[in-house]
C-alpha positions in Angstrom: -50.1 -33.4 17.8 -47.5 -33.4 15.0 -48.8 -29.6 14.2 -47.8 -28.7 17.7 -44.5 -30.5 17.6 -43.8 -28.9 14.6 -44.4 -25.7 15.9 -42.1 -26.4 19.4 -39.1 -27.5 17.2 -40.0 -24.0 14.7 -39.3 -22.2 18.1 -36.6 -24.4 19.0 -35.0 -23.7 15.9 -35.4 -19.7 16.2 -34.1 -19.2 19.8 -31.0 -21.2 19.0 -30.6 -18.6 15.6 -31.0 -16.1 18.1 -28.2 -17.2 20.1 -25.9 -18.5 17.3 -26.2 -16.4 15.1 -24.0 -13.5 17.1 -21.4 -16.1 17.5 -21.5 -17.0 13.5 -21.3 -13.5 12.3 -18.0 -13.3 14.2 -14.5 -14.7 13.5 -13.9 -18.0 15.2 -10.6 -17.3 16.6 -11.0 -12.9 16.2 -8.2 -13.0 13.5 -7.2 -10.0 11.9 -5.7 -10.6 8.1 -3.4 -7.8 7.3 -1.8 -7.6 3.9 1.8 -6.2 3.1 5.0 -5.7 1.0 8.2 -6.6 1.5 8.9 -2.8 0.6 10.4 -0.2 2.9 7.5 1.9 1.9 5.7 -0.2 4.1 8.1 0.4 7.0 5.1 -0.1 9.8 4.2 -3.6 8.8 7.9 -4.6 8.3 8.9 -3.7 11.7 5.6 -4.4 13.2 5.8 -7.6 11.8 9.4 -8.3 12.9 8.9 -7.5 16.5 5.3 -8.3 17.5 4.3 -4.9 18.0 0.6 -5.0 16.8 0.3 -8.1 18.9 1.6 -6.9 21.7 -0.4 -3.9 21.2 -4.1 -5.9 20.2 -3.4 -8.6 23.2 -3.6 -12.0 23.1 -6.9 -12.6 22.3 -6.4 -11.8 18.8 -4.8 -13.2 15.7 -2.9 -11.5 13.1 -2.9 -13.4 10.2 -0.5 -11.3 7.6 -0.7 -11.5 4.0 2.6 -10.6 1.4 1.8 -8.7 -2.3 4.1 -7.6 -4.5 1.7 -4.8 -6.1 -1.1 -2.6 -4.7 -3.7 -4.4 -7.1 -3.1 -7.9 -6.1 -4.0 -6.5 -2.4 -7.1 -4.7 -3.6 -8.2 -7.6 -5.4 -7.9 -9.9 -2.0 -9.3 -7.0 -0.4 -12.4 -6.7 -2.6 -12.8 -10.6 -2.5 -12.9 -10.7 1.4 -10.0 -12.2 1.9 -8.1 -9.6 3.7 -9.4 -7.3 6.7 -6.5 -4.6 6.1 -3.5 -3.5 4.0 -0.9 -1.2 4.1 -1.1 -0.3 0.3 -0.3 3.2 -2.3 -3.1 5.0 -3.3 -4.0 4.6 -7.0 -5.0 0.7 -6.0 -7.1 2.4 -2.9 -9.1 4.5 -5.2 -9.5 2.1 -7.9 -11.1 -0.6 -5.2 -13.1 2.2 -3.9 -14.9 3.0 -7.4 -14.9 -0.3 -8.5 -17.1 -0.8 -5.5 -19.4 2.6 -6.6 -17.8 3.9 -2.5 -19.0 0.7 -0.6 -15.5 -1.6 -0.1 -13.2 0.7 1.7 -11.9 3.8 3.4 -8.3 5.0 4.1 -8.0 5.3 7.9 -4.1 6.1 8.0 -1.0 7.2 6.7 2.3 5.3 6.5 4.8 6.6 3.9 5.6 9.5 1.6 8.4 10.0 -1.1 10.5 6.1 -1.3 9.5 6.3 -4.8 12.1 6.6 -8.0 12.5 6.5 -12.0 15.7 4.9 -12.5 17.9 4.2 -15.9 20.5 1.4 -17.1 23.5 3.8 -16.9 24.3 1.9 -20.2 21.2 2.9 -21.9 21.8 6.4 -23.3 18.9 7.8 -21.8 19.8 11.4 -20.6 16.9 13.5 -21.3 12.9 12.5 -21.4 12.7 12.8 -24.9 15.5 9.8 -25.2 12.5 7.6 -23.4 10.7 7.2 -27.2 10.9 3.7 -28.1 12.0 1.9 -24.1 11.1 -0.8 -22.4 9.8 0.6 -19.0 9.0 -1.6 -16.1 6.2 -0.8 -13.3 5.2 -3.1 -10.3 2.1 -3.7 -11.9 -0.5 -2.5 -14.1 -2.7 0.5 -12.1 -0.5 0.2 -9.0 1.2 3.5 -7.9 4.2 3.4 -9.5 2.7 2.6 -12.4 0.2 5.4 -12.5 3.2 7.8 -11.9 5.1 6.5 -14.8 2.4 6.8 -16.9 1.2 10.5 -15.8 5.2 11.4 -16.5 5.4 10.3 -20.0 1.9 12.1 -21.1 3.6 15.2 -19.8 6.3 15.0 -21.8 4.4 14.2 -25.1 4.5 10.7 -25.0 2.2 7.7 -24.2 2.8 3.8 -23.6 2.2 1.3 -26.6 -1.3 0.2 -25.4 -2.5 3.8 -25.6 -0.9 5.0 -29.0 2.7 6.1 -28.2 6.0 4.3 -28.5 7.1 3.6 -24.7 6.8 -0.3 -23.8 5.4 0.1 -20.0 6.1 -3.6 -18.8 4.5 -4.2 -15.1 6.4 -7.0 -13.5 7.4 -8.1 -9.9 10.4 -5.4 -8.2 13.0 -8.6 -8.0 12.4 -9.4 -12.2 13.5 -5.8 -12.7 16.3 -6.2 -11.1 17.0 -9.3 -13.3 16.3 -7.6 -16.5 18.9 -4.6 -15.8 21.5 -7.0 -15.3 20.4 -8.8 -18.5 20.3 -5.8 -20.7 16.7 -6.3 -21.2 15.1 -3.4 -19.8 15.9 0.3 -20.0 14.2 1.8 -17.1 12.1 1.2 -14.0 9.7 3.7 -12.0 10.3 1.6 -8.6 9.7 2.0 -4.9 12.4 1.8 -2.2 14.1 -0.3 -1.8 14.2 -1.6 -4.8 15.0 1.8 -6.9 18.1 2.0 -5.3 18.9 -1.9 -5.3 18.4 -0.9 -9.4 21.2 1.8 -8.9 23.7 -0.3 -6.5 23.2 -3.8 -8.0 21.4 -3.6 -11.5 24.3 -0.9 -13.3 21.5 1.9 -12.9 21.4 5.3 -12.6 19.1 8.3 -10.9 17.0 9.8 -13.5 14.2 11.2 -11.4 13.1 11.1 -7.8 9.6 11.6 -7.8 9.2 13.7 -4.5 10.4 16.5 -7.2 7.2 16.6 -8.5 5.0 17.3 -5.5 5.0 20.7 -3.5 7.2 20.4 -0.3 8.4 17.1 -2.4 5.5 15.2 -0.4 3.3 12.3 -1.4 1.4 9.6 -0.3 3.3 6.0 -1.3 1.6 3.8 1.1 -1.5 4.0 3.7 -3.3 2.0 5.5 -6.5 1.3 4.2 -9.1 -1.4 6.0 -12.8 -2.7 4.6 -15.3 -0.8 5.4 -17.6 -3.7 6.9 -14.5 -5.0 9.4 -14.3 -1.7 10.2 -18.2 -1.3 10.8 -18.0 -4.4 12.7 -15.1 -4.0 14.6 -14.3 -0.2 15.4 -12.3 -0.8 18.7 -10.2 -3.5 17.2 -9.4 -1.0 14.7 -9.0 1.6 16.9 -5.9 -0.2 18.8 -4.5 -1.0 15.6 -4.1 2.5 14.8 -2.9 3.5 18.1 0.1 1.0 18.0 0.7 2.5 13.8 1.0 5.8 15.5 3.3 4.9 18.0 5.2 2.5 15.5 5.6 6.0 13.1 7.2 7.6 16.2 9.4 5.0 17.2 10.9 4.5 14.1 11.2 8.0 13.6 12.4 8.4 16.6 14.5 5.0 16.6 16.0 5.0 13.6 19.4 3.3 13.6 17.3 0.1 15.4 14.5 0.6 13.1 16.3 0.0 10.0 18.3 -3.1 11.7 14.7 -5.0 12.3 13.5 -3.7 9.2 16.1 -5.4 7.1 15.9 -8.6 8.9 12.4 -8.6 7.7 13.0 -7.8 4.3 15.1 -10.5 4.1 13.0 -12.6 5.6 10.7 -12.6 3.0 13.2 -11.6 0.1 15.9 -13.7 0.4 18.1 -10.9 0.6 19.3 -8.3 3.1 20.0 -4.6 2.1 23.9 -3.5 2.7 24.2 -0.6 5.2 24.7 1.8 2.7 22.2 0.7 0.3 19.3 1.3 3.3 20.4 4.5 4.4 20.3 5.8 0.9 16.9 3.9 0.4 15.5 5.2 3.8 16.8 8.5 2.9 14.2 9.4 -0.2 11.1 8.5 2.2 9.7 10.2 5.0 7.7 7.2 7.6 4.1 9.6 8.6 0.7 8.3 9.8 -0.6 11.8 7.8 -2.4 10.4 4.8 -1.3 13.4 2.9 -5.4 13.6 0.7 -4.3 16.6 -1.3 -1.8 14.7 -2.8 -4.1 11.7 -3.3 -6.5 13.8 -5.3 -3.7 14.8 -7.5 -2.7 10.8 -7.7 -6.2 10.0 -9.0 -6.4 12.7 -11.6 -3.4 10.8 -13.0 -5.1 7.5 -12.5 -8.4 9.0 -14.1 -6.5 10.3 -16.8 -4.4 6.6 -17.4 -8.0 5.1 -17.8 -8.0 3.7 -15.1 -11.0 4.9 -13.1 -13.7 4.8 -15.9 -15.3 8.1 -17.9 -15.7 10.1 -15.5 -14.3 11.2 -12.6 -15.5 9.9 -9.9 -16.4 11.0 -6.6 -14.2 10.5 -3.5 -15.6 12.4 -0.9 -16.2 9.6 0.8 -12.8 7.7 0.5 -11.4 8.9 3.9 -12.7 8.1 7.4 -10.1 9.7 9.9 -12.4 9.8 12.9 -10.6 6.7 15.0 -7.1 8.0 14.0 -8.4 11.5 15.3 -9.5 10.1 18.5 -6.3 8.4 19.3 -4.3 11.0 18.0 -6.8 13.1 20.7 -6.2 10.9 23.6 -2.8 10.7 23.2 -2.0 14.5 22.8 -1.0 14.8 19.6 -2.0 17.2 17.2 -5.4 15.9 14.5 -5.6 15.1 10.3 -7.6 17.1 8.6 
């Protein structure tokens, strides 16, 4: 008798797994965590965020629960660690996430920015010339971010190298608003910084324009921010991610298209999560070194992790990323809607 029971609560037990277990392996409430920066780079998420556009466009049966970085690798980190679905994020983070996870973690489904990116100088530093960089105190985001990558790449083509690898140039990552704080202080000599922040170094920190980075790419395009999204959400939830790239494509357009009310909402969420709003002028100019596209730009991604590979950043060898890209849901809605496919 007890054998019998045992076996009727054994099949008990393994038509209710049956049952549950579909309801387990989803989210409770279908939230989707999405992971940002208060950066114009990340002009999508900004205004998306300000005006409910992604909800609007997902419906009201699903969350968005959004996450704020200051850096690419603190995303990548959250990313890797499950605690974000999504991010809108630059690419040397992206391809570090995806070899640290031997191609398993990730896959960039989207563009969302090119250009926004800048080297600037304390106009009271003396630096006029790359060579006058021997001996600085350089600040990036953060270590292995984009920015940083960039900086790095730039001073190994001019002969020099940052303290930790043999040269003389102090490359200091730190948050976009310290930078900002050290220029006034004295205590830095240049940043390579994204927008808006490059020019907040030039209108409020006493810098200068030494070199805007789209002049190093052909056509003076490259990638500064995409959306990238984990590759088992996406495996597990292809139509959710779907509509979220259909309401990115149309955000690109509207702004693009929008402009003079896309930079008001834009602000108001920058300084909603800043503390600070951009004057006019300061925006337009900021605004006007970027290019907002849903185009992931690859070729100039390859380029980015040559630089990355070369920083040490990517190991010794380097490494495949053939498999980095999956374009096929942003092809389809750029299909259905008429508009003309990524390669």
């Amino acid at each position: 008798m007890n054998k019998q029971l045992a076996i009727k609560v054994i099949l008990w037990l393994t038509m209710c797994l049956r049952v549950c277990l579909p309801v387990w392996g989803q989210r409770t409430a279908n939230t989707i965590r999405v992971g940002a920066f208060p950066n114009i780079t990340h002009s999508q998420a900004m205004v998306g965020k300000a005006n409910g556009f992604f909800e609007r466009a997902l419906g009201p049966g699903v969350k968005i629960d959004w996450k704020t970085f200051n850096a690419g690798p603190a995303a990548m980190e959250a990313l890797l660690a499950g605690a974000i679905d999504m991010t809108y994020i630059g690419p040397n983070p992206a391809i570090q996430g995806y070899v640290r996870s031997n191609g398993e973690a990730l896959r960039i489904i989207a563009g969302a920015t090119s250009g926004g990116a800048s080297l600037v100088v304390r106009s009271d530093s003396g630096i006029q010339k790359p060579e006058d960089f021997h001996g600085r105190k350089v600040a990036s985001p953060q270590q292995g971010n984009t920015q940083d990558v960039a900086l790095r790449a730039w001073l190994r083509a001019h002969g020099m190298k940052s303290l930790d690898k043999g040269g003389d140039v102090q490359v200091i990552p730190m948050a976009n608003p310290d930078q900002l704080t050290l220029f006034l202080k004295k205590e830095l000599d240049a940043a390579w910084a994204p927008e808006p922040w490059a020019t907040r170094l030039i209108r409020e920190g006493n810098g200068r324009l030494f070199l805007d980075e789209r002049d190093l790419w052909p056509q003076g395009q490259f990638i500064t921010c995409h959306l990238i999204v984990s590759t088992k959400f996406l495996d597990d939830n292809p139509e959710l991610v779907k509509k979220w790239l259909r309401a990115h494509v149309e955000l690109t357009e509207w702004i693009n298209g929008h402009l003079p009310e896309a930079k008001k909402i834009l602000n108001q969420q920058v300084q909603a999560e800043t503390g600070k709003a951009l004057p006019a002028s300061e925006l337009d100019e900021a605004l006007g070194r970027l290019e907002v596209t849903y185009d992931p730009l690859r070729s100039s991604l390859i380029t980015a992790a040559k630089s990355s590979f070369d920083a040490g950043f990517l190991g010794r060898q380097m490494p495949d990323l053939s498999g980095l890209y999956d374009l096929t849901l942003l092809n389809k809605v750029l299909a259905e809607t008429k508009r003309k496919g990524i390669q």
